[in-house]
C-alpha positions in Angstrom: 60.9 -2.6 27.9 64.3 -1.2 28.3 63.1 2.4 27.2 60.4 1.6 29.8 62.6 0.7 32.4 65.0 4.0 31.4 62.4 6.1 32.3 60.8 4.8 35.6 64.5 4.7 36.7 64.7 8.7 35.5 61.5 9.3 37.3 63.1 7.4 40.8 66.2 9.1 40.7 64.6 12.7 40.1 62.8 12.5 43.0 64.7 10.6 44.9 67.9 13.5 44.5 65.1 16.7 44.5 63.9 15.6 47.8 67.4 15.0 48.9 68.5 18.2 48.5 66.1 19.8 50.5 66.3 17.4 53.5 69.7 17.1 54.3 72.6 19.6 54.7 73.5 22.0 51.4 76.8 20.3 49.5 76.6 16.7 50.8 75.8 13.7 49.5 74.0 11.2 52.0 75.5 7.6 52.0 72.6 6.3 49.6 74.0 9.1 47.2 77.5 8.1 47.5 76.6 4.2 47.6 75.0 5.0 44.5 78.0 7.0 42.8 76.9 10.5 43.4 79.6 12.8 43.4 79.7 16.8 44.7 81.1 19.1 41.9 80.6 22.0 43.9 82.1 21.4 47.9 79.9 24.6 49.5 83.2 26.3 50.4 85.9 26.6 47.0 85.6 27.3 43.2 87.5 23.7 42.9 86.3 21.9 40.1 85.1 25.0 38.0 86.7 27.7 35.6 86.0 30.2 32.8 85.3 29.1 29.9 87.8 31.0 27.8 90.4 31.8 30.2 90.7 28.1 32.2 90.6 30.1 35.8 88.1 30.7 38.1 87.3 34.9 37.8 88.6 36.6 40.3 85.5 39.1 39.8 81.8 38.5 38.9 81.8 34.8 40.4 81.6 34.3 44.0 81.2 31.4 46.4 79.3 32.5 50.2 77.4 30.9 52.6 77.6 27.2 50.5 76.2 29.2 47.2 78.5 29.5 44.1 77.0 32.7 42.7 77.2 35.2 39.7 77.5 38.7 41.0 77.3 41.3 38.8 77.8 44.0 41.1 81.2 42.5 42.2 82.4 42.6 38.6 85.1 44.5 37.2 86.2 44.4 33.1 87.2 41.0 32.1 85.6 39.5 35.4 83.0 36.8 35.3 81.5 35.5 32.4 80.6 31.6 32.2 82.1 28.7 34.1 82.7 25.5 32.9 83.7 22.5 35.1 87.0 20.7 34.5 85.8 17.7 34.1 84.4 16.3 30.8 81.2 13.7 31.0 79.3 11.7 28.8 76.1 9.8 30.0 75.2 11.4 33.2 72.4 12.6 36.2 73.3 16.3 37.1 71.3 17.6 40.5 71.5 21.3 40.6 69.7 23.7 42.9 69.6 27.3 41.3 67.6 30.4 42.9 67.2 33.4 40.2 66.6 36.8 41.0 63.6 38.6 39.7 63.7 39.2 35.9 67.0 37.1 35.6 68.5 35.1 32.3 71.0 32.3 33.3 71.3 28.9 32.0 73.1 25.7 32.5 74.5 23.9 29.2 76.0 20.5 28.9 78.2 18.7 26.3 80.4 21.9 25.8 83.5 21.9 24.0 85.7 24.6 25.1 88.3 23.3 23.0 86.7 22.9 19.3 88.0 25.3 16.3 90.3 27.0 19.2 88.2 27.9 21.2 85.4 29.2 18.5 82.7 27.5 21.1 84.0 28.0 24.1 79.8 28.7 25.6 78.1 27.1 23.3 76.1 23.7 24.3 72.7 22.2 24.7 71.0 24.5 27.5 68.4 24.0 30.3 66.9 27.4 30.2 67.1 29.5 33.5 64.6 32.4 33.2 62.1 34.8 35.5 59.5 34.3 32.5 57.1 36.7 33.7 59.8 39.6 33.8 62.3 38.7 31.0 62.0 39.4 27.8 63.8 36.1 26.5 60.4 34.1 27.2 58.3 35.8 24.6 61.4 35.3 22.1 61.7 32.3 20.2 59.0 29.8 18.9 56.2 29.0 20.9 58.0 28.9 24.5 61.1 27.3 23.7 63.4 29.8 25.6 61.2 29.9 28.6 62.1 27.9 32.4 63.3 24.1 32.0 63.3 24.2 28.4 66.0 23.2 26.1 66.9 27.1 24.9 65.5 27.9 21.2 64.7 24.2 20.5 62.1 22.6 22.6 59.6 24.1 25.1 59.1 22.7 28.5 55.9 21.5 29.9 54.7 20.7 32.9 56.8 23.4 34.2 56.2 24.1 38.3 58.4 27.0 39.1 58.9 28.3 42.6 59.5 31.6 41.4 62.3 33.9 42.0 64.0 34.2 44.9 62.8 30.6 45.8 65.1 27.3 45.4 63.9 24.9 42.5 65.9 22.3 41.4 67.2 21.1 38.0 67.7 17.6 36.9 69.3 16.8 33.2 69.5 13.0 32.6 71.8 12.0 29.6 71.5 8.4 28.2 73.7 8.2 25.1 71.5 10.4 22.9 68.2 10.2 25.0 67.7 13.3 27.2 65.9 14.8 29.7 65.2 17.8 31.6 63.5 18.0 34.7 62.3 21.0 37.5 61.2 19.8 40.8 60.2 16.4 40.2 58.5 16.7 36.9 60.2 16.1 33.8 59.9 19.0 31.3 61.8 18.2 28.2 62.6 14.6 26.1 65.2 14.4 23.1 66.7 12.3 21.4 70.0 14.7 19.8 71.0 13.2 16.1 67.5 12.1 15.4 66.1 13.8 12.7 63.2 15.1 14.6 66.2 16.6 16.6 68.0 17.6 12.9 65.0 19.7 12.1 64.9 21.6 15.5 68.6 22.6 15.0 67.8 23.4 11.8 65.3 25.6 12.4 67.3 27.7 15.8 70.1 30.1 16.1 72.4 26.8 16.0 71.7 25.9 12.2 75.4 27.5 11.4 76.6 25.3 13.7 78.3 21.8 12.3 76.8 19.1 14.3 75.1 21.3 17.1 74.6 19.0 20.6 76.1 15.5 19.0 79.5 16.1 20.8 80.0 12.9 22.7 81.2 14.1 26.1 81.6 17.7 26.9 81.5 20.0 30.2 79.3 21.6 32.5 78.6 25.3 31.9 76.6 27.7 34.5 76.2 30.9 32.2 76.5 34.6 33.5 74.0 36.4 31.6 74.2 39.6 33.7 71.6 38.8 36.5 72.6 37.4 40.2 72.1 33.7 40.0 72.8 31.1 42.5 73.8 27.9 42.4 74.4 25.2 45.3 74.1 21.4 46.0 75.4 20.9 42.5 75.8 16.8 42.1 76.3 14.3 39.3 76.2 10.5 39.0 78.0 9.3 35.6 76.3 6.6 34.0 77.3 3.4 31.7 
């Protein structure tokens, strides 16, 4: 009953948060939201809240925030500008809301439960990641094992399904729903991907990825938002999370 309950609650709040974000104004949070202990990590207007990954500031190159998007711009980068952004705050169970717009034949991603701090620094981008991909243009989505590095998937591990994309240059929305070790991934209303990480259904899928070197891949027990710079212009806006018990 309680996994039962979990779920239909998932399945409220998804829709409840896509909708949202389409029907009020970009980088708010209604009084529902708030009520209900949304919070904004991104405000529409500064970089507060986010930083590179390795360095700890926001890049003055390759990153931009314009007209309410928080964007990666390749064409504004110089050497040593850009690269991925992680937000400054740690979390553990959690909803994250993010609406994200690719460009045609563009490779991005959004991790979770990153530890910028491990083995100095050794995995400063590496976390579980909702897949952001053009999969009719991009290479990447004939990679990997039957899907699993294609839109809304959990990159190299598990393929998505369901998957309703708006195409590029159109908003979609990503939802990732963390409940200790039960996750989710959803993309415009429809959930995607379930996990559960340290299963050992979830053991085998490491196992069998580009993560099998790493000690305990995904089990960190709180870690950081990452948006990854792959290259490609991404955007990013009405970026929202609600921390859970």
């Amino acid at each position: 009953m309680k996994r039962l309950r979990f779920f239909l609650t998932a399945l409220s709040v998804a829709l409840i948060v896509t909708a949202s974000s389409y029907a009020q104004t970009d980088n708010t949070l209604s009084q529902k939201e708030i009520n209900d202990g949304w919070k904004l990590l991104f405000d529409g207007k500064t970089p507060q809240g986010w930083m590179n990954a390795k360095t700890k500031k926001f890049p003055s190159t390759g990153w931009e925030v314009k007209d309410g998007i928080l964007m990666v711009n390749p064409s504004a980068k110089t050497q040593g500008g850009g690269g991925d952004i992680v937000s400054t705050a740690k979390f553990k169970n959690f909803e994250l809301s993010i609406d994200f717009r690719y460009s045609p034949g563009a490779n991005s991603g959004i991790k979770y439960f990153v530890d910028t701090e491990r083995d100095n620094g050794k995995y400063t981008s590496i976390g579980c990641e909702y897949q952001i991909l053009d999969d009719k243009r991009h290479a990447d989505a004939k990679e990997g094992i039957g899907g699993n590095r294609t839109l809304a998937g959990l990159y190299d591990l598990i393929a998505p399904v369901n998957q309703r994309d708006n195409g590029p240059d159109k908003w979609n929305n990503a939802t990732i729903i963390v409940k200790d070790n039960k996750v989710q991934h959803w993309l415009n209303g429809i959930k995607t991907v379930e996990y559960e990480r340290g299963s050992q259904a979830w053991k085998d899928l490491v196992a069998a990825s580009k993560f099998k070197t790493i000690p305990g891949f995904g089990e960190n027990a709180e870690g950081r938002i990452l948006l990854q710079d792959h290259g490609a212009v991404v955007e990013f806006k009405n970026i929202k999370i609600r921390e859970t018990k």
